[in-house]
C-alpha positions as CSV (number, residue, x, y, z in Angstrom):
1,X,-29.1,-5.0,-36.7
2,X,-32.6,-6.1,-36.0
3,X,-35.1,-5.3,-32.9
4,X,-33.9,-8.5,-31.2
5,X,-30.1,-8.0,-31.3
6,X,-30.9,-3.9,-30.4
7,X,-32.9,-4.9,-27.3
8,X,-30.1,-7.5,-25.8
9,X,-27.3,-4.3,-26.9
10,X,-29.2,-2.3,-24.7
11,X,-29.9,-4.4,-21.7
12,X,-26.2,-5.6,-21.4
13,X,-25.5,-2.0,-21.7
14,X,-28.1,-1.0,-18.6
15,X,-26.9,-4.2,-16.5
16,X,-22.9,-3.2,-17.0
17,X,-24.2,0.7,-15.8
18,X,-26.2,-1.1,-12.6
19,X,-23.2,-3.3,-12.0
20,X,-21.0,0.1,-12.1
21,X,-23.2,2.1,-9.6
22,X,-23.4,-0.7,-7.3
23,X,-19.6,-1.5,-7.2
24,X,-18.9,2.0,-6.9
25,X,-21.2,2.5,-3.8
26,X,-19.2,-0.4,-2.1
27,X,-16.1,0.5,-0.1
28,X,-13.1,-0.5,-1.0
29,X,-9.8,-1.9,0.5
30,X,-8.5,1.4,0.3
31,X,-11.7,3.9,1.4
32,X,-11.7,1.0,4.4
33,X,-7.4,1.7,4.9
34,X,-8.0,5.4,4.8
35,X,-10.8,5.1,7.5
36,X,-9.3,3.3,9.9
37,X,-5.8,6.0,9.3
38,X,-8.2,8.5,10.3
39,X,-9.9,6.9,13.6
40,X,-6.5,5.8,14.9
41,X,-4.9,9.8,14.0
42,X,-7.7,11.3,16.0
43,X,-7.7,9.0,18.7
44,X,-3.7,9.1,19.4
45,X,-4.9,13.0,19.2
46,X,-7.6,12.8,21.8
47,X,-5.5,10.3,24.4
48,X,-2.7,13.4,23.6
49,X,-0.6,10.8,22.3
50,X,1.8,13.7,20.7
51,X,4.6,11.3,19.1
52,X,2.0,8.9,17.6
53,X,-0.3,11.6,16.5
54,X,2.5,13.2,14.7
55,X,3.8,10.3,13.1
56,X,0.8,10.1,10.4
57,X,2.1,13.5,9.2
58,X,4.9,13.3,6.3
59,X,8.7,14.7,7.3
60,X,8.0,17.6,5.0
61,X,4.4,18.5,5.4
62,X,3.3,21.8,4.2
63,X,0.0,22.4,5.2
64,X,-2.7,25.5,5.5
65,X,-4.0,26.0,9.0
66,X,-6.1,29.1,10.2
67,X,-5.5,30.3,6.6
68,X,-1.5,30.6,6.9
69,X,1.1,28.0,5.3
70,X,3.2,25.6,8.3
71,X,5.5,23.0,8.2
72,X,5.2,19.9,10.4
73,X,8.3,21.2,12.8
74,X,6.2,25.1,13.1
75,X,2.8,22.6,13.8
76,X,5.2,20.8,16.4
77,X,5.7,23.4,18.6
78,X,2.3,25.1,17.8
């Protein structure tokens, strides 16, 4: 492989790495999705919205708070 042909290997190697970065650092449909989840949860939480707010939680949630183990039902009537 001569100079030439080494040179444009490298530099579509470095543009395909700068392309990479830079559609990484863009959010995507689903980083946008998971966003807007997480606004709406927290404001049905702060307008004490109880039936929305616990409707983003799944049936059979099993989750750690203050370091012990609950279910959604337990979280309920916490």
């Amino acid at each position: 492989m001569n100079i030439r042909a080494q040179m444009a290997l490298a530099s579509l190697v470095m543009l395909a790495g700068v392309i990479s970065v830079a559609r990484a650092a863009e959010p995507g449909t689903v980083e946008v999705e998971i966003e807007r989840l997480e606004h709406a949860m927290n404001d049905a939480y702060g307008a004490n919205n109880l039936d929305k707010y616990f409707g983003y939680y799944a049936d059979d949630l099993v989750a750690i708070f203050y370091n012990e183990r609950t279910t959604l039902p337990a979280y309920r009537k916490f």
